[in-house]
Residue frames as a rotation matrix with the C-alpha (Angstrom) as fourth column:
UNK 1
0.582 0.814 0.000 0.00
0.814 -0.582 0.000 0.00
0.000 0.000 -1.000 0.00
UNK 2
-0.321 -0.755 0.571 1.32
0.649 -0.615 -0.448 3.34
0.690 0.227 0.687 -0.96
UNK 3
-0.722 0.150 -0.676 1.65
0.621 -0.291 -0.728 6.04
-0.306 -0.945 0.117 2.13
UNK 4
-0.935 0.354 -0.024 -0.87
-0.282 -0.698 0.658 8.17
0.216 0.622 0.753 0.15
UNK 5
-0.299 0.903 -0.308 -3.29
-0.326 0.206 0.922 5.74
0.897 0.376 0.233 -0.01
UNK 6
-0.506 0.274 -0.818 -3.11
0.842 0.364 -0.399 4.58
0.188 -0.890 -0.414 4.48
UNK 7
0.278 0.870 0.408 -6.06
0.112 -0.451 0.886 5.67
0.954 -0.200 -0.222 5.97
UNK 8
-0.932 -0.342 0.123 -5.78
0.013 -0.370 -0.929 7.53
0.363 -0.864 0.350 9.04
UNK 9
0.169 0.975 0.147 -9.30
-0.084 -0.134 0.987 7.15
0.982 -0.180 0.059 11.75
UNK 10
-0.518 -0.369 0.772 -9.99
-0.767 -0.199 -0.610 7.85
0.379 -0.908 -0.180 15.47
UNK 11
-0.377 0.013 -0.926 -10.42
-0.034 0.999 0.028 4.82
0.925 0.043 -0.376 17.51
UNK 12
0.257 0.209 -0.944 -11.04
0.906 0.288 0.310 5.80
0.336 -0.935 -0.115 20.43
UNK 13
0.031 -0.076 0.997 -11.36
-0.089 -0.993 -0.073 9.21
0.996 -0.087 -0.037 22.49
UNK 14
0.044 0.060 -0.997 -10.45
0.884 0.462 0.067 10.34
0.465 -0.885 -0.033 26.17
UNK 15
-0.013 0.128 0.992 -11.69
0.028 -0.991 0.129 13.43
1.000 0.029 0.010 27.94
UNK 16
0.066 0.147 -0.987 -11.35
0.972 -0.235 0.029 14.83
-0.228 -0.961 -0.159 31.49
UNK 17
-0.294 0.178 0.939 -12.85
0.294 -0.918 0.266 18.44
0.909 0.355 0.218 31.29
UNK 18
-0.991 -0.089 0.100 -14.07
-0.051 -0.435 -0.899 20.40
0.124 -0.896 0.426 33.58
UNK 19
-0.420 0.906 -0.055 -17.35
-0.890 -0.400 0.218 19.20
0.175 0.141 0.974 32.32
UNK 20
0.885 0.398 0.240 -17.24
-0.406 0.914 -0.019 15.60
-0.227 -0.081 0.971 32.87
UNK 21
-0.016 -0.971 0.240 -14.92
-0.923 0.107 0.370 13.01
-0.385 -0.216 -0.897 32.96
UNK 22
-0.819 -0.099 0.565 -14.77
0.164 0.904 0.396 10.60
-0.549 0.417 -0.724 29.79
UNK 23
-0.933 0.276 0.230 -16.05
0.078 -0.469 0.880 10.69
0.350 0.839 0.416 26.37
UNK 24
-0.537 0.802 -0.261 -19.90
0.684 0.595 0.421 10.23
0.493 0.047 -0.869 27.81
UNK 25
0.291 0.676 -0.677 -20.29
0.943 -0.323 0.082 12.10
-0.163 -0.662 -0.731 30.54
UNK 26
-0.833 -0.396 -0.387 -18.14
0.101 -0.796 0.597 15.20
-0.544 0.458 0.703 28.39
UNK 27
-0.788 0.616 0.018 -20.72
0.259 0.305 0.916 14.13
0.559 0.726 -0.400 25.17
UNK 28
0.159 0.945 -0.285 -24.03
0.940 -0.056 0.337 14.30
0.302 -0.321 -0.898 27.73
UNK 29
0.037 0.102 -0.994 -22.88
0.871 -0.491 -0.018 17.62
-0.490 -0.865 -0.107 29.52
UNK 30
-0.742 -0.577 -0.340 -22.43
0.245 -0.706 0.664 19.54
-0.623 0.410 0.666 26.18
UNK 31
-0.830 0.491 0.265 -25.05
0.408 0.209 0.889 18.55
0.381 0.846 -0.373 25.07
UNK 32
0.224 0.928 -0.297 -27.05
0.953 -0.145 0.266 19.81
0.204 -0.342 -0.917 27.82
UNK 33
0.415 -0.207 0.886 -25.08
0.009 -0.973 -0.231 23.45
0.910 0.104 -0.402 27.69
UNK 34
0.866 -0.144 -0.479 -23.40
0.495 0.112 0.862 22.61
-0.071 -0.983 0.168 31.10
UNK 35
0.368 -0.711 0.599 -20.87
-0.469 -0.699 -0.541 25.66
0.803 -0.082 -0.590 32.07
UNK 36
0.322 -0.852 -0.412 -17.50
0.701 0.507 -0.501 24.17
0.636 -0.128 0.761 33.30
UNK 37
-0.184 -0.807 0.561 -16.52
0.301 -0.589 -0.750 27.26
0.936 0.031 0.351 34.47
UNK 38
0.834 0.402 -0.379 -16.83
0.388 0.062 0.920 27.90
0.393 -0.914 -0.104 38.93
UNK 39
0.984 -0.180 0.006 -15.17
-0.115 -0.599 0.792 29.25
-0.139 -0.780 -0.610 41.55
UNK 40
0.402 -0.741 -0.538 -11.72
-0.165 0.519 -0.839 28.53
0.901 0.426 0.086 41.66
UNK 41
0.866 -0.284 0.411 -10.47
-0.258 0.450 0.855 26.24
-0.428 -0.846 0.317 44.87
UNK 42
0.580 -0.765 -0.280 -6.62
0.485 0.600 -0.636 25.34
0.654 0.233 0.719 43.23
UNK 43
-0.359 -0.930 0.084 -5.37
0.827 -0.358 -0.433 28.23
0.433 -0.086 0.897 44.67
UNK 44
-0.272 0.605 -0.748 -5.85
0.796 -0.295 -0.529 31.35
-0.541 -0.739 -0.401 46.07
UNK 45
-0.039 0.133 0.990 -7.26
0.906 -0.414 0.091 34.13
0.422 0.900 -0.104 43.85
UNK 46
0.764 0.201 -0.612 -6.72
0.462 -0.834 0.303 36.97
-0.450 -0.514 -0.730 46.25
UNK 47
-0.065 -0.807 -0.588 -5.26
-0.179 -0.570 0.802 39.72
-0.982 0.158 -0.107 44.36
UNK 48
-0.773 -0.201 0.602 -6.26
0.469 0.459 0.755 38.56
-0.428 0.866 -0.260 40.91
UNK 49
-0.869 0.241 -0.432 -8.85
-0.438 -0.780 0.446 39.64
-0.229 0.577 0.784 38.51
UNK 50
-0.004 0.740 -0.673 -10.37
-0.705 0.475 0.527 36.53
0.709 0.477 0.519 37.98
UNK 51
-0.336 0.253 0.907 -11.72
-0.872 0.282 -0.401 34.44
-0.357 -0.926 0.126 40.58
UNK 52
0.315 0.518 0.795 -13.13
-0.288 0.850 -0.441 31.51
-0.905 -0.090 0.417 38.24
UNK 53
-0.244 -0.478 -0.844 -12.21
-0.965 0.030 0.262 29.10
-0.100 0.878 -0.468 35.52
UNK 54
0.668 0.451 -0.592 -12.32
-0.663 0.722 -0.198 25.41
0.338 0.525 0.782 34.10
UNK 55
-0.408 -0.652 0.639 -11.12
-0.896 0.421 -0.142 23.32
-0.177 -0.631 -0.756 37.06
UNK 56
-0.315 -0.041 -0.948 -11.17
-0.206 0.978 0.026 19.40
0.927 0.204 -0.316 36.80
UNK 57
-0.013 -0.068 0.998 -13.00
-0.995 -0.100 -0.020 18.60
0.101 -0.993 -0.067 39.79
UNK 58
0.682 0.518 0.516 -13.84
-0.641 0.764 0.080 15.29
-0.352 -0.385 0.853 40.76
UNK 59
0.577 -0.560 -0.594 -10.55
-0.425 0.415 -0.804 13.88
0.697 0.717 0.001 39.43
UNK 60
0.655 -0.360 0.664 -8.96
-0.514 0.432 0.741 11.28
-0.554 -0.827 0.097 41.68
UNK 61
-0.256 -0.888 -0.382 -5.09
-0.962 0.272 0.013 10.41
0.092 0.371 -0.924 39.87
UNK 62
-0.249 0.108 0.962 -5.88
-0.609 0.755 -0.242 6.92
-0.753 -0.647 -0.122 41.63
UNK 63
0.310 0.810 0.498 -8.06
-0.347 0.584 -0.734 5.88
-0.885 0.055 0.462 39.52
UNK 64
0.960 -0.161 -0.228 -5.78
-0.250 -0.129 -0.960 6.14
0.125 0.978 -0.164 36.36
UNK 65
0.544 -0.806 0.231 -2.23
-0.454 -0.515 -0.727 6.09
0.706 0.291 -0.646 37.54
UNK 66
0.488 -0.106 -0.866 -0.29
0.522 0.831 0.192 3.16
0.700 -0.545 0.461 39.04
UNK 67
0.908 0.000 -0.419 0.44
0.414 -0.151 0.898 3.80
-0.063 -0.989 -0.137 42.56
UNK 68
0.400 -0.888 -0.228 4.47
0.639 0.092 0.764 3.93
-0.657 -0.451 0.604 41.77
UNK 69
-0.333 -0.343 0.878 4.13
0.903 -0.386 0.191 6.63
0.273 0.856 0.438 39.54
UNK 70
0.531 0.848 -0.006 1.85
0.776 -0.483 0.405 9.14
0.341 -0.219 -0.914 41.48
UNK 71
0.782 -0.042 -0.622 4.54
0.477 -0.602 0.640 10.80
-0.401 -0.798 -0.450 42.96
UNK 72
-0.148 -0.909 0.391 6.52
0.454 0.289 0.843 11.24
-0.878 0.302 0.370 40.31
UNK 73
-0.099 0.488 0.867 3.67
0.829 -0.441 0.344 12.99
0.550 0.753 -0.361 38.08
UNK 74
-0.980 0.026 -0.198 2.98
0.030 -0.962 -0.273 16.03
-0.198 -0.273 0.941 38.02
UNK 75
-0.200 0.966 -0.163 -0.91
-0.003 -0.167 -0.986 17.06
-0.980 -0.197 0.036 37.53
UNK 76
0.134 0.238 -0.962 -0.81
-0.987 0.117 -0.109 17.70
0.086 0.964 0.250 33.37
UNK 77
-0.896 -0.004 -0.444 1.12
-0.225 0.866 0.446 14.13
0.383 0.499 -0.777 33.09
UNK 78
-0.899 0.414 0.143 -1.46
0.055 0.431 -0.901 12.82
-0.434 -0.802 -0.411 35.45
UNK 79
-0.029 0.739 -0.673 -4.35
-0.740 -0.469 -0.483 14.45
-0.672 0.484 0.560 33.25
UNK 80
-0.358 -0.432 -0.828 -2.52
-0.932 0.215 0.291 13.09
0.052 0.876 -0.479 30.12
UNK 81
-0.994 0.070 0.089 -2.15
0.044 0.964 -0.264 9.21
-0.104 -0.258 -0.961 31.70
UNK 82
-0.357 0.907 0.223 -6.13
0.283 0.333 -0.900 9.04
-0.890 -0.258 -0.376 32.79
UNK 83
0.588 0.598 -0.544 -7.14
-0.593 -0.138 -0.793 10.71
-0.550 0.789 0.273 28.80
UNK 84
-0.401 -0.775 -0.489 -4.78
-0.913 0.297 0.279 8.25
-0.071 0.558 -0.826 27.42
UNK 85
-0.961 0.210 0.178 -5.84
0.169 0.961 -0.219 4.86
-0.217 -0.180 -0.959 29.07
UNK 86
0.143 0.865 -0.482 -9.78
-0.199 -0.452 -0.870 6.55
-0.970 0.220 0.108 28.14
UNK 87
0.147 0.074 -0.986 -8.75
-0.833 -0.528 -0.164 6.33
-0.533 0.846 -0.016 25.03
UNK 88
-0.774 -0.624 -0.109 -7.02
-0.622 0.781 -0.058 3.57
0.121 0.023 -0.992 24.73
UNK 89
-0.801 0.450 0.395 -10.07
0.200 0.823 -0.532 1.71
-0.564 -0.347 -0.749 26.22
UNK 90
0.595 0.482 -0.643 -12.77
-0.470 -0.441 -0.765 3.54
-0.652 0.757 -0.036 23.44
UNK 91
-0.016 -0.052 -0.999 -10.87
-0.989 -0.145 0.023 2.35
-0.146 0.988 -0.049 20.98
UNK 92
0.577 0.806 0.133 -10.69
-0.650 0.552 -0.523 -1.19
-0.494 0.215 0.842 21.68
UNK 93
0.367 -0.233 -0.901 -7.90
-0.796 0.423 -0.434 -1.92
0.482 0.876 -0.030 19.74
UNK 94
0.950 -0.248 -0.188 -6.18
0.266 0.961 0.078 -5.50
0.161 -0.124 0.979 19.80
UNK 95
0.649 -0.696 -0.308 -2.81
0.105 -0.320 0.942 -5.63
-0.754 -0.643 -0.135 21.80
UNK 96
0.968 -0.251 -0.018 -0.61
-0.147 -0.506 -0.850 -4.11
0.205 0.825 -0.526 19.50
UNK 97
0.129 -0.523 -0.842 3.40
0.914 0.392 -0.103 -3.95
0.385 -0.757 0.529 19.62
UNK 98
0.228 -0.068 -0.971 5.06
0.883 -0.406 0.236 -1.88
-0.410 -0.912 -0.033 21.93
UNK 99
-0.707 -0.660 -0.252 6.84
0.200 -0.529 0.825 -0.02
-0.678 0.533 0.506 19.08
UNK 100
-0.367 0.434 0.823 3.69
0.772 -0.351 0.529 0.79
0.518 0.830 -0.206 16.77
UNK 101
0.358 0.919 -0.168 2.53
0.931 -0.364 -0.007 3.75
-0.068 -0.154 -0.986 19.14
UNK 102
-0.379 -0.676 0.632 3.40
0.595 -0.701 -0.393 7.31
0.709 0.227 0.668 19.19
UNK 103
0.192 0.566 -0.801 2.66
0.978 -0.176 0.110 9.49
-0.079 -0.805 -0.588 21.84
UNK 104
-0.397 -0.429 0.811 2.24
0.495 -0.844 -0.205 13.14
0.773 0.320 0.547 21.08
UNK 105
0.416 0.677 -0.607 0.54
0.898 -0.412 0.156 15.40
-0.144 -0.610 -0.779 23.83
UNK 106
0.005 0.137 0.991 0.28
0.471 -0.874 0.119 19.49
0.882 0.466 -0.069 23.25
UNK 107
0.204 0.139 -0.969 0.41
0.912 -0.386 0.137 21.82
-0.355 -0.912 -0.205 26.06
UNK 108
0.715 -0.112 0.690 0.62
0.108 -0.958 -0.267 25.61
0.691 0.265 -0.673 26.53
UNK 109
0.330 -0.719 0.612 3.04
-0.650 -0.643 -0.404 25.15
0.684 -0.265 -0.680 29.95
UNK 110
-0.388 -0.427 -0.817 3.44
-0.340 0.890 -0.303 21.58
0.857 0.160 -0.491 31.01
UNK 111
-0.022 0.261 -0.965 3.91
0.769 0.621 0.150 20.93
0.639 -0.739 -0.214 34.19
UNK 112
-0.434 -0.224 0.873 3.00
0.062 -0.974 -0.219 24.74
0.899 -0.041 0.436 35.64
UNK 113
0.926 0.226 0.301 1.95
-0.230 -0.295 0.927 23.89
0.299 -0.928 -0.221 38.99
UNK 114
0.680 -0.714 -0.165 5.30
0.718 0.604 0.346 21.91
-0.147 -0.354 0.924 39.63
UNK 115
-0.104 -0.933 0.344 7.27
0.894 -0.240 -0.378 25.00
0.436 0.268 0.859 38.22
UNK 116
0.324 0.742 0.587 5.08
0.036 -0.630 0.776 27.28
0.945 -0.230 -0.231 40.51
UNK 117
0.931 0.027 -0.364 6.05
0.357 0.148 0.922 25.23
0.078 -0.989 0.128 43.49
UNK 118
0.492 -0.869 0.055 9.51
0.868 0.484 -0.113 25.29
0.071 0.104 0.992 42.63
UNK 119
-0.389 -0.186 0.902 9.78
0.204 -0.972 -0.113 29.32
0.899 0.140 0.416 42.17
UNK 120
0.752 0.623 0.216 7.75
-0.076 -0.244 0.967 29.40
0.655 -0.743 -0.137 45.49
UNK 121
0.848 -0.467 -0.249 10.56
0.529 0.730 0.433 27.18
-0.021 -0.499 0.867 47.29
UNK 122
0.002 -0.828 0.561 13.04
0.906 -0.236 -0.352 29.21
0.423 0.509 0.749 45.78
UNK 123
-0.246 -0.062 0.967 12.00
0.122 -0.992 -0.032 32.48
0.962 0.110 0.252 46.90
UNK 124
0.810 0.378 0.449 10.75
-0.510 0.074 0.857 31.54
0.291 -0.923 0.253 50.42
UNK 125
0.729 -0.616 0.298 14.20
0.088 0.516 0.852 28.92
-0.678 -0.595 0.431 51.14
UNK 126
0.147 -0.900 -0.410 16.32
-0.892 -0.300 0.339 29.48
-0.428 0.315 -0.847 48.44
UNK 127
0.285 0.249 -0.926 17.50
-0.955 0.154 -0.252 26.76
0.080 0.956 0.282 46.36
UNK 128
-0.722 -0.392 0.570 18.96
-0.689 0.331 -0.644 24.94
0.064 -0.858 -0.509 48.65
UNK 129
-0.315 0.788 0.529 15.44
-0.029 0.549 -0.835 23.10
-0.949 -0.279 -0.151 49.77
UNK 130
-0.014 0.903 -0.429 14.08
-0.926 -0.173 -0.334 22.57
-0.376 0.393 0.839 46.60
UNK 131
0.245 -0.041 0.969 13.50
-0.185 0.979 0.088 18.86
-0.952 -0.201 0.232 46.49
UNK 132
-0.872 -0.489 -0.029 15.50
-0.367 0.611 0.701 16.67
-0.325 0.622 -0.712 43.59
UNK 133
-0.621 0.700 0.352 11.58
0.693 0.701 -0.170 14.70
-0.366 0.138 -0.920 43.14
UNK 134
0.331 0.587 -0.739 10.15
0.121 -0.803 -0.584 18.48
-0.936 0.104 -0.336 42.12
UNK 135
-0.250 -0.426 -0.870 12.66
-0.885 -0.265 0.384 19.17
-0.394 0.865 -0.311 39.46
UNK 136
-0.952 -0.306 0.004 12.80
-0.221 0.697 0.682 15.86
-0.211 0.648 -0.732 38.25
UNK 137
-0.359 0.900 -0.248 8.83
0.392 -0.096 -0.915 16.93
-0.847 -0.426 -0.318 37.37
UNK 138
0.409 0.277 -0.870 9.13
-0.153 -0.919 -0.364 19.41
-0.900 0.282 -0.333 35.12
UNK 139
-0.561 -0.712 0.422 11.44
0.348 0.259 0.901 18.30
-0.751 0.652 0.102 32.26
UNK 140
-0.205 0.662 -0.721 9.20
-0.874 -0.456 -0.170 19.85
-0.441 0.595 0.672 28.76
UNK 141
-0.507 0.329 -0.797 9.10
-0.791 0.190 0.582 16.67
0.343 0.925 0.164 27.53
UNK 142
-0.912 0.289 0.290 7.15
-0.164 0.392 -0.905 14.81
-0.375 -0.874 -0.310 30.74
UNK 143
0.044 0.870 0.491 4.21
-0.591 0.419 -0.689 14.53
-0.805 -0.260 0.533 29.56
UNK 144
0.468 0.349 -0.812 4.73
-0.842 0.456 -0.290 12.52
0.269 0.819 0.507 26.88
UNK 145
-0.643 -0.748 -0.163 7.65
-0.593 0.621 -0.512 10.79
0.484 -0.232 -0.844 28.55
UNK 146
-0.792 0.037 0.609 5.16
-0.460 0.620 -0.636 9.53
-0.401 -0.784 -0.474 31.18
UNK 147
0.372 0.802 -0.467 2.27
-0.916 0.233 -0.327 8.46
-0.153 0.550 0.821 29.02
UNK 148
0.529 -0.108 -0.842 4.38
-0.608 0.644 -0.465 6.32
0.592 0.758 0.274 27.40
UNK 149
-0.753 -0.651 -0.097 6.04
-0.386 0.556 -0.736 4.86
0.533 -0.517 -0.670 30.42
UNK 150
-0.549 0.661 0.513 2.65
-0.778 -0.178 -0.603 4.43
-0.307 -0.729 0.612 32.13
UNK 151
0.584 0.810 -0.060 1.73
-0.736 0.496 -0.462 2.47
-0.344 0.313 0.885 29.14
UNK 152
0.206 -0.569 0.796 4.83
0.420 0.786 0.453 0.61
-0.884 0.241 0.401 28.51
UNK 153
0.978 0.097 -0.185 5.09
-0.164 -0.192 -0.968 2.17
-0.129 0.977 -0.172 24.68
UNK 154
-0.101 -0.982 0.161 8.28
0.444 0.100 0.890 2.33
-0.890 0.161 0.426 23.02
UNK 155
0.199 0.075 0.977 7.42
0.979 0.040 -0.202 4.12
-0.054 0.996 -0.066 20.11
UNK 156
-0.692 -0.610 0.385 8.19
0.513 -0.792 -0.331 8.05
0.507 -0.032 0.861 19.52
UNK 157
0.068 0.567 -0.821 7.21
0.988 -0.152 -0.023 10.43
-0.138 -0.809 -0.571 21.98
UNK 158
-0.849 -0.494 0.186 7.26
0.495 -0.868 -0.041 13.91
0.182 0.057 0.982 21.60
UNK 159
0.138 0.540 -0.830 5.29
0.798 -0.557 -0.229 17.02
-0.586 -0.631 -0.508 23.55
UNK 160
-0.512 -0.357 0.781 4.43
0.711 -0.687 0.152 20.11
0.482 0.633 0.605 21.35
UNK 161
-0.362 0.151 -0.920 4.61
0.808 -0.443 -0.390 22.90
-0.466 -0.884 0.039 23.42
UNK 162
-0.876 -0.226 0.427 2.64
0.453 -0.690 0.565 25.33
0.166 0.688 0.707 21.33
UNK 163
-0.953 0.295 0.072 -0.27
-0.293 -0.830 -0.475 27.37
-0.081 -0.474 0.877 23.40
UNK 164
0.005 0.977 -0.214 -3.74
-0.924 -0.077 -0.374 27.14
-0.382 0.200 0.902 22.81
UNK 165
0.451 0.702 -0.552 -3.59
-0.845 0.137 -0.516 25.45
-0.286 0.699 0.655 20.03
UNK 166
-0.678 -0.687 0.261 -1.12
-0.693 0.716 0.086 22.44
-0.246 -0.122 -0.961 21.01
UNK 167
-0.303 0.346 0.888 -3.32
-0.227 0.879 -0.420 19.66
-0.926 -0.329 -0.188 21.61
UNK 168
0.704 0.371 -0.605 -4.54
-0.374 -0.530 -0.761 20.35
-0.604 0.762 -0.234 17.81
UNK 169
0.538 -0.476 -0.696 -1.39
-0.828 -0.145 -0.541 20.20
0.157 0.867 -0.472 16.66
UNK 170
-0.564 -0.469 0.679 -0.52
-0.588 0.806 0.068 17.11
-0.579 -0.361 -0.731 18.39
UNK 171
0.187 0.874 0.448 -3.61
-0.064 0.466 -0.882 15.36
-0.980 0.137 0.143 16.61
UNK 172
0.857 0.395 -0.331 -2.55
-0.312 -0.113 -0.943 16.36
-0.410 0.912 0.026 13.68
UNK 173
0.014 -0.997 -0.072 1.17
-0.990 -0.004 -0.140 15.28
0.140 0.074 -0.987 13.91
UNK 174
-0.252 0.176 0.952 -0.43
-0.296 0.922 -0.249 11.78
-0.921 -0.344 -0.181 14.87
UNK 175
0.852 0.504 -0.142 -2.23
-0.245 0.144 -0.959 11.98
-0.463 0.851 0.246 11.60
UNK 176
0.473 -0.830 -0.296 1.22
-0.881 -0.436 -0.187 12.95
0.026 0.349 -0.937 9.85
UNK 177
0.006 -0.588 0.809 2.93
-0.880 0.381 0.284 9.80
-0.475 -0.714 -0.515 11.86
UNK 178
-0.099 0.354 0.930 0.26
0.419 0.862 -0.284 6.80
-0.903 0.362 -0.234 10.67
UNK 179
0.873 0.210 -0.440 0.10
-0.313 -0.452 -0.835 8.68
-0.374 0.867 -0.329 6.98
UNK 180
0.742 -0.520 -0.423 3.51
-0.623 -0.301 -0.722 8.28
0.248 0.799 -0.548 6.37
UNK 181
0.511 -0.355 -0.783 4.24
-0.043 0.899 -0.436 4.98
0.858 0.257 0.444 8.02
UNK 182
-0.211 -0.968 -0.134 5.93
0.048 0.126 -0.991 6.15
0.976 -0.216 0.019 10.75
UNK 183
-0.812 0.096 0.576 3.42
-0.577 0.023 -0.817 5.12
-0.092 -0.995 0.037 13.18
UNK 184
-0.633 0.762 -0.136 0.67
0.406 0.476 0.780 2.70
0.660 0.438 -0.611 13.04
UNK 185
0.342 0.846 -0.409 -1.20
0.866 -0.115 0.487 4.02
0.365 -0.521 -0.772 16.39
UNK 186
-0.464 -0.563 0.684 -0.89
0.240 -0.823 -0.515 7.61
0.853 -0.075 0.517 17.57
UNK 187
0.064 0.773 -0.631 -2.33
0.995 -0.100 -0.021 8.26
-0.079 -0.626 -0.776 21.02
UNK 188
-0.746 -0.527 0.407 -2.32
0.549 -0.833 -0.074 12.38
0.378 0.168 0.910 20.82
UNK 189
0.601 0.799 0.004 -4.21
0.669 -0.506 0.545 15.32
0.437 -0.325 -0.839 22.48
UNK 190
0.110 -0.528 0.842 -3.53
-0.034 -0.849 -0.527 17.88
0.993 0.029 -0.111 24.90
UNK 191
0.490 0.088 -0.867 -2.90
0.845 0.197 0.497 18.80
0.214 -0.977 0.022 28.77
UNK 192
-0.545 -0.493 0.678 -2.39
-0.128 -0.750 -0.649 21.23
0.829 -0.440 0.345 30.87
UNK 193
-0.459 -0.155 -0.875 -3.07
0.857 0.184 -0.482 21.74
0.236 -0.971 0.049 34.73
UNK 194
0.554 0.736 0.388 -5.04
0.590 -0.676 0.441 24.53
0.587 -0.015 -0.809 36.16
UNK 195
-0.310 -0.804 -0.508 -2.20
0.946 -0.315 -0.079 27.23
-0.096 -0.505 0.858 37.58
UNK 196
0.415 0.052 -0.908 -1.97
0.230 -0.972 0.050 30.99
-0.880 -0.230 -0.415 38.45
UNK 197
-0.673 -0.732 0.111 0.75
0.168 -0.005 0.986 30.96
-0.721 0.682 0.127 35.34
């Protein structure tokens, strides 16, 4: 088959919004006009302008993320991992190998509560105290890195760090990937964390 002629189709979708967690209960709450958007409890908002946004509530890491990894994510990978294995289970597919996936994930600022704490630590103790298990959080290419360790992959990983409109362009670089052979499954989307940043 010429790469022209491979067909590229989504298999399977995973959502944690601030409207619902997983393609169904996302799918029923849009459909009924349900507004994501509430107080905000991540942080304090004293001194800000805006007091509300599109927090993830009801999200418990647990349920998605093996125990020996929990402390080692940060909140986006953590996102990422639980809309991955969502996805992964929507689609259904037969066990593939380890080496036909790609993992792309989009973001506008990775891991921006973890580089929050870290500037916090810094300016309140000095660098000195800032734990070795923080930094080793943040890296730009973490969230893909842990997807694909979460799931075992082995195939290319990469994290396109491009604003808004990342997760987009991660989807479409999957497309790119299984178009031109150089991926047969692409798991792709976006993440980001809810942060003052």
């Amino acid at each position: 088959m010429l790469m022209q002629d491979r067909r590229v189709v989504v298999t399977g979708v995973g959502v944690i919004s601030s409207i619902g967690i997983g393609k169904d209960e996302f799918w029923k709450n849009a459909l009924l006009g349900k507004n994501g958007i509430t107080p905000i409890t991540t942080f304090s908002t004293e001194g800000l302008p805006n007091k509300y946004g599109g927090e993830v509530h009801d999200f418990n890491a647990k349920d998605f993320v093996k125990k020996e990894n929990l402390k080692r994510f940060g909140r986006a990978s953590r996102l990422a991992v639980a809309s991955a294995k969502l996805a992964l289970k929507d689609a259904k597919l037969e066990s593939s190998k380890k080496t036909d996936y790609a993992v792309l994930v989009g973001t506008t600022m990775g891991e921006s509560q973890v580089i929050e704490a870290i500037d916090e630590k810094w300016v309140k103790d000095g660098e000195k105290n800032i734990e070795k298990d923080l930094v080793a959080q943040y890296p730009s290419n973490a969230l893909a890195v842990n997807v694909a360790f979460e799931l075992g992959l082995e195939g290319p990983s990469m994290v396109i760090p491009t604003a808004c409109a990342a997760g987009n362009y991660a989807i479409g670089y999957g497309y790119d990937l299984i178009k031109t052979g150089q991926a047969s499954i692409a798991i792709a989307g976006g993440a980001d964390s809810f942060s003052r940043i």
